[in-house]
N, C-alpha and C positions, 0 to 999 in steps of 0.2 A: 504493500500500500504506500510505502513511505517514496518509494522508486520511483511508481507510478506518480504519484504527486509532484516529485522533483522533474521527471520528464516533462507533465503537463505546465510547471513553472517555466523552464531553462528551454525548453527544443525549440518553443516558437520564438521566445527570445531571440537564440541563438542564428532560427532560420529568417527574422527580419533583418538584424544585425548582416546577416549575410549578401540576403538581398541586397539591402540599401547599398552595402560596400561591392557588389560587383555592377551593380546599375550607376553608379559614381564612374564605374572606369572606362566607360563611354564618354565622359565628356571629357576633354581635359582643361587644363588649370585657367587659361584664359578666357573658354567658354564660362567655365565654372564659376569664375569672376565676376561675369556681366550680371549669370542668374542670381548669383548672391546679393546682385546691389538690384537685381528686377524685385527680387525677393521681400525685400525690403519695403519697397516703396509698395508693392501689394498689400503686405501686411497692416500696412499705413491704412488704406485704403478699403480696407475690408472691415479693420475696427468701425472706420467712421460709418461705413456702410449702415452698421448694425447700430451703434453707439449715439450717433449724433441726433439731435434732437430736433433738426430743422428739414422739413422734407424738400426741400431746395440743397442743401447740404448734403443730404441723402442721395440724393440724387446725380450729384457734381460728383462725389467717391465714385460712386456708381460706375458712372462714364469713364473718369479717368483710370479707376482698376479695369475695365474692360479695353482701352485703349494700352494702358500698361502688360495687361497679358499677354496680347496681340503680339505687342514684340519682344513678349518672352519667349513664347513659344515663336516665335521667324528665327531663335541663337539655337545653332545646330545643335543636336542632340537634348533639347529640351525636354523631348519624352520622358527621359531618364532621369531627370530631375525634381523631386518629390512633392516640392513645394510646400516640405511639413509646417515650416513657420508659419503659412499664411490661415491664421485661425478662421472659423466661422464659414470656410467654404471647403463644400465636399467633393473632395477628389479620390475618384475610385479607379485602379486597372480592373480590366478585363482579368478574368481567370486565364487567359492564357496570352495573356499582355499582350493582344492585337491594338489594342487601344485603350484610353483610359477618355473617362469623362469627368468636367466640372461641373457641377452645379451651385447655384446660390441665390438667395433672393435677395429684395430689394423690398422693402414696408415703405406706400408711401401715406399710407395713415390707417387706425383698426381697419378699416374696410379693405381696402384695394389692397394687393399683394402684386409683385409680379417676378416668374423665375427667370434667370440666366442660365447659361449654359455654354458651353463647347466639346465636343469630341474632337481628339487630338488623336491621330493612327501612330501607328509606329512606325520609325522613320525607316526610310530609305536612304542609304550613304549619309546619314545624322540628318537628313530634312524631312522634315513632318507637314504633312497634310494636315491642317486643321479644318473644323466643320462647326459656324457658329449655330446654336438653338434658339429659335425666333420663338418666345411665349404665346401663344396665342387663345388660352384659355379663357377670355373674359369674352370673346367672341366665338363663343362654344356654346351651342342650346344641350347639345349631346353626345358629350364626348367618348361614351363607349363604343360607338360605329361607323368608324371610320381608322382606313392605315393613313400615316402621320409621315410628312418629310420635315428634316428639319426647319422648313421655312412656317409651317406650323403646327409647330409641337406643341405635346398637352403639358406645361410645366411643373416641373417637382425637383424636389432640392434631393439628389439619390444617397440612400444611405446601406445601399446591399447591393452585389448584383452577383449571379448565377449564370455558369454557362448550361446549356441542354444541346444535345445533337438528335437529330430523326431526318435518314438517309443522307447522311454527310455533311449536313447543312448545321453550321451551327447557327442557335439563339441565345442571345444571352439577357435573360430575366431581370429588369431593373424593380427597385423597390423606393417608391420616393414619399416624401411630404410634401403637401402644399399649403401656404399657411390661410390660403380659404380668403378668408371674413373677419369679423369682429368675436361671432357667437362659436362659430364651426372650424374644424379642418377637416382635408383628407388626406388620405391616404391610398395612394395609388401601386398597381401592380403590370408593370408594361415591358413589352415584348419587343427587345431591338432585333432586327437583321439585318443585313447587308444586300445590296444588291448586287448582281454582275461590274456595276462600274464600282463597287466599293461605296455607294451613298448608303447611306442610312432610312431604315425604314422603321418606323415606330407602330405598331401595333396588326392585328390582323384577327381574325376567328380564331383566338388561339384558346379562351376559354369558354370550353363546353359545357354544359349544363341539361343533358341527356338523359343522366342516371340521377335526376332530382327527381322526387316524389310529383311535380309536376314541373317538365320540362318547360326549360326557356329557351329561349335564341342564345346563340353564341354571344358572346361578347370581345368587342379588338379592345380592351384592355377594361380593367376591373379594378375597381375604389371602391372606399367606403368612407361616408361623411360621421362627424361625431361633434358631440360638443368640444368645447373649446380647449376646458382642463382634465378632459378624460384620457386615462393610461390605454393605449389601447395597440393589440398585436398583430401586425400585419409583414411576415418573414418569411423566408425559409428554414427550416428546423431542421438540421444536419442528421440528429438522432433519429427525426420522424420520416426522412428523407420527403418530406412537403414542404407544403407551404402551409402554414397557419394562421386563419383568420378570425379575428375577434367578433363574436355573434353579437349585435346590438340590439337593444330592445330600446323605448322611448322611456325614459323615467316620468314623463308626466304623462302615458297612454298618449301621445301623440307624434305618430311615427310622421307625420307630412312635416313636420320640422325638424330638420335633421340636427338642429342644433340642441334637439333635445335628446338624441341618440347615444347610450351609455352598453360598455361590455355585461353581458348578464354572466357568463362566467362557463358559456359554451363555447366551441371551436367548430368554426368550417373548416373548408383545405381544399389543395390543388395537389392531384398528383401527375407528375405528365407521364405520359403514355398514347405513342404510336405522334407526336409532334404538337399535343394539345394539353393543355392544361386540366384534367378534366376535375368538377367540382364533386367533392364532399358534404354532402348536407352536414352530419352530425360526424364530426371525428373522434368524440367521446362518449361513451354511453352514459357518464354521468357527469355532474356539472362540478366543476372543480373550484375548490378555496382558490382565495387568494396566494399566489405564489406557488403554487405546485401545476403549473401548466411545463410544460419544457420551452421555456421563452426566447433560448437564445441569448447572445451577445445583444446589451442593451444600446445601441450605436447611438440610441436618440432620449431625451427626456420626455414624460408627456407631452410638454408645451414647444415638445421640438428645437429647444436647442442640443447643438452637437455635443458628444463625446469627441474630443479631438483625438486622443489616444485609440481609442474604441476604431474609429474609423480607418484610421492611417495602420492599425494591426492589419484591420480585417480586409484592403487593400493589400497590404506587403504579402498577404495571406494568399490572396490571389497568384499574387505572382508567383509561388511558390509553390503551388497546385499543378497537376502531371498535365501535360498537352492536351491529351485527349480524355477532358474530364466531361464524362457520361454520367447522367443520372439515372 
């Protein structure tokens, strides 16, 4: 037991430590330089993001961290550069490090939210394709039915992502927040691919809903709204090999406002098979206390701010996953 304990302490340690220092030896010292002073000036620009209390202010970060990324990522071999210091934005590799994506948002008062984003490839001879994500969710009556290019994506600030293959093709399963409204958030479950030119495709009939007690229509990508300060579960679960999702019920009997939607203390789920997600009504036959669900790595707070440690593991975690990771 004692062993086991020490391995489950030291290994992954060990193997981000690792990571980090052979992903470092792509660049070298004078690229390294630039990123360090890009670095910088991001981190600047990311507190005020979050911190400042002027949404004009807010908004000037904003722009200038997006303009400063830009040409962090144009200094060769950017990919490889982790970008840990830059707090409050979520940066995830791919499980088999084809690419990594940012995300982050931007409050420009309780109501209005809206995400950022870019997908950055892995480079070719140190130069990367980057691919900026247009938000376009506030001009969305319905966003489960419809595939997504980046010019408009449904946005969310990602804090997981899974690779899947079915006939050769990989997916790789993003997991985000969106900070919604004043009363509500959600929580989103969406399906990246690639296409023949390598662009980005967001979403598609990938969750099925067949083998529910009374079938639905598929759905190209899957959320769930909730009140504002509600803890609530929306992952993949390593040990369940699913995805587990928090069952909500209305705490005041009224399900048509979703800001009054709270965990009752059931689980759905997704398990893929044959290239679909397909849904789980009840993943439990009975209803569990508090803290005994298998929750996972907690990467986010309820009210959605980041684990920065949490995040930047479970990223380096990716990278360190076999090629061809099949679920």
């Amino acid at each position: 037991m004692k062993n086991t304990l020490l391995k489950q302490i030291f290994v992954p340690i060990f193997l981000t430590l690792f990571c980090i220092q052979l992903f470092s030896q792509n660049i070298n010292s004078s690229d390294k330089k630039q990123l360090l002073q890009k670095e910088d000036s991001l981190k600047t620009f990311a507190r005020r993001i979050i911190t400042d209390s002027l949404t004009e202010e807010r908004m000037r970060s904003d722009s200038q961290f997006i303009k400063t990324l830009v040409r962090t990522l144009l200094i060769k071999n950017s990919f490889y550069f982790p970008l840990e210091n830059v707090a409050g934005i979520s940066k995830l590799y791919a499980p088999d490090t084809s690419f990594r994506i940012i995300t982050w948002n931007i409050s420009f008062n309780d109501y209005w939210h809206r995400q950022h984003g870019v997908i950055q490839l892995k480079p070719v001879n140190g130069v990367s394709k980057f691919i900026p994500l247009i938000d376009c969710s506030e001009m969305t009556k319905k966003a489960d039915d419809s595939i997504r290019t980046n010019k408009n994506w449904i946005g969310a600030v990602y804090y997981n992502m899974i690779k899947t293959q079915f006939k050769g093709k990989n997916f790789y399963t993003l997991f985000g927040l969106d900070y919604n409204g004043v009363r509500s958030n959600k929580k989103w479950i969406e399906v990246l691919a690639f296409n023949e030119k390598n662009e980005p495709l967001f979403g598609g009939p990938y969750f099925n809903f067949d083998k529910d007690t009374i079938p639905k229509p598929a759905r190209f990508r899957h959320f769930i709204e909730y009140k504002k300060d509600a803890a609530t579960l929306v992952n993949f679960i390593d040990d369940e090999k699913m995805i587990l999702v928090d069952h909500l019920i209305s705490e005041s009997d009224e399900p048509e406002n979703k800001w009054t939607m709270v965990p009752d203390g059931d689980y759905e789920g997704f398990k893929w098979e044959n290239g679909k997600w397909m849904h789980i009504e009840k993943v439990f036959t009975f209803k569990l206390k508090d803290g005994e669900a298998p929750v996972g790595e907690q990467l986010m707070d309820p009210r959605g701010n980041k684990n920065e440690d949490k995040l930047k593991e479970k990223s380096e975690k990716n990278k360190t996953k076999p090629k061809d990771n099949l679920l």
